[in-house]
N, C-alpha and C positions, 0 to 999 in steps of 0.2 A: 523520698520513697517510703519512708515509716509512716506517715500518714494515711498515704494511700493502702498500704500493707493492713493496717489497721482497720480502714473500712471495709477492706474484701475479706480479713478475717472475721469480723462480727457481724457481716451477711453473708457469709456460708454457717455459723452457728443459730443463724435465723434463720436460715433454709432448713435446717435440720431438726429445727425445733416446728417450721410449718408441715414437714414431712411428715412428723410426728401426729400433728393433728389432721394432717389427710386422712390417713385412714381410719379415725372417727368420723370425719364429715361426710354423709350420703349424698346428701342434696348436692352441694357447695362444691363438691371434687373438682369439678369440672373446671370451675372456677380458680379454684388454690391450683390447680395443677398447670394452671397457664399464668399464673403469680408466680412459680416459682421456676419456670421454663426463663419466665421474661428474666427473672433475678441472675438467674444460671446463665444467661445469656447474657445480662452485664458484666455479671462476674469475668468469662471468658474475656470480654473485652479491657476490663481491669487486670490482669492475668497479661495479657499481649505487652500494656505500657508497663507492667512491674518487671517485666524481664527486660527491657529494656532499659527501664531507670537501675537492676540490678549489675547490668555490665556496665556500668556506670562507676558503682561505688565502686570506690579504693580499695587496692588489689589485696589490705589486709582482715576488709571485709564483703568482699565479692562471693566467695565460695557459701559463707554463710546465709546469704542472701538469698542467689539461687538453689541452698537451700530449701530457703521457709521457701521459695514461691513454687519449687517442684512440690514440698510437701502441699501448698495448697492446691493446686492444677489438682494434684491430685486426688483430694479430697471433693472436690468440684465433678471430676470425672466421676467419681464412689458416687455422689449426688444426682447426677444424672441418669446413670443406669438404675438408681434406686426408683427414678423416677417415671424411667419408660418400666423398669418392671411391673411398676404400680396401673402404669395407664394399661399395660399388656391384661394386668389380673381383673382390672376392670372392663377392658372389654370382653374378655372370657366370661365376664359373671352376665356381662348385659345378653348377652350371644344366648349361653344357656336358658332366661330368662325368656325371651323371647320364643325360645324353641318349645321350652314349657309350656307358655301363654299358646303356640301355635296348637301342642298337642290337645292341649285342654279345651278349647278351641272345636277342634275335632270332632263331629258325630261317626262313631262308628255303628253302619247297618248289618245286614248280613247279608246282602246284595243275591236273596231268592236263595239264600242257601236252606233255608229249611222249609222249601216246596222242591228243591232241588232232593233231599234228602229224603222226605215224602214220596219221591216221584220213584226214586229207588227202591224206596222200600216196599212200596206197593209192587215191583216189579219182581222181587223177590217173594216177593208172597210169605210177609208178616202179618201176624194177628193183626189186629186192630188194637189191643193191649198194647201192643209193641211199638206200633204208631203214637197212638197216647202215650209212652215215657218218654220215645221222642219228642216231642211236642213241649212237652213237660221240660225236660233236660232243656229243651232251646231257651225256652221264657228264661228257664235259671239261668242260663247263662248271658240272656240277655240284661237280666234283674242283673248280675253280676255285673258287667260291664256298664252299667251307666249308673252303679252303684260305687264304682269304683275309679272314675274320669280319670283320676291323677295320675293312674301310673300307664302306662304303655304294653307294657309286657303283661301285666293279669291282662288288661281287656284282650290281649291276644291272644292270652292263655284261653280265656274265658273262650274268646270265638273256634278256637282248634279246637276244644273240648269237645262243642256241640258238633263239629264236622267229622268226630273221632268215635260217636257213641253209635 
C-alpha cells in the first residue's frame, strides 16, 4: 500500500503545481486542463484500490491509513472543483470576448432618423437655422459614434441624443 500511497501523493502535488501554471498558460489551457482531468481521473482510480489495500492493513494500523487516503480523496476533490472553476472562468472570459468581437462588429445607422427628425421639424415650422443645428448635432453624433465602436452604451448615448435634440 505505501508505494502506491506514494505515487498518488506526488501526483496530486504535480497537479498542483500544473494548476498553478494554468492560469499563466493562454494558448495551452486547453490543453493542460485535459492533462490534469486525465491525472485526476487516474488518481480517482488509485484512490478506489488504496481504500481497499487500507482495510487490509492490520487493525493497528488501519485507522491511520484510511486516514491519509480520506485526507488525499480529499485533496483530489479540492483539485477538481479548483479545476471546473478554472474551466467555468474561462469560458466566461471567451463568452464575453466574443460578445465584444460581435459589438465591435456592429455598424450602427440611424435607420432614417434624422429625415424622420427633418420631416417633424419642418411640420412644426422651424427656421431653417433650426434645421441646420439639427443637422449639425446628427453628423456629431454620428462623428461620435463611430468614433467611439468600443463601447455600446456611448454609441447609444450618442444616437438618443440626436433623437432628444
Amino acid at each position: 500500500m505505501e508505494p502506491l500511497y506514494q505515487q498518488t501523493h506526488k501526483q496530486v502535488h504535480e497537479i498542483q503545481s500544473r494548476m498553478g501554471r494554468l492560469e499563466t498558460a493562454d494558448k495551452q489551457s486547453v490543453q493542460i486542463e485535459n492533462e490534469i482531468q486525465a491525472s485526476i481521473d487516474q488518481i480517482f482510480s488509485r484512490l478506489e484500490r488504496l481504500e481497499i489495500l487500507s482495510s487490509k492493513e492490520p487493525p493497528n494500523k488501519r485507522q491511520n491509513a484510511k486516514l491519509r487516503v480520506d485526507q488525499l480523496k480529499y485533496d483530489v476533490q479540492h483539485l477538481q472543483t479548483a479545476l471546473r472553476n478554472f474551466q467555468h472562468r474561462r469560458h466566461a472570459r471567451e463568452q464575453q470576448e466574443r460578445q465584444r468581437e460581435e459589438l465591435l462588429s456592429r455598424t450602427f445607422t440611424t435607420n432614417g432618423t434624422q429625415k424622420k427628425i427633418l420631416d417633424i421639424a419642418n411640420m412644426l415650422g422651424l427656421s431653417n437655422t433650426v434645421m441646420r443645428l439639427i443637422e449639425k448635432r446628427a453628423f456629431q453624433d454620428k462623428y461620435f459614434m463611430i468614433g467611439t465602436q468600443g463601447s455600446c452604451q456611448t454609441a447609444h448615448f450618442g444616437g438618443r441624443s440626436a433623437g432628444s435634440s
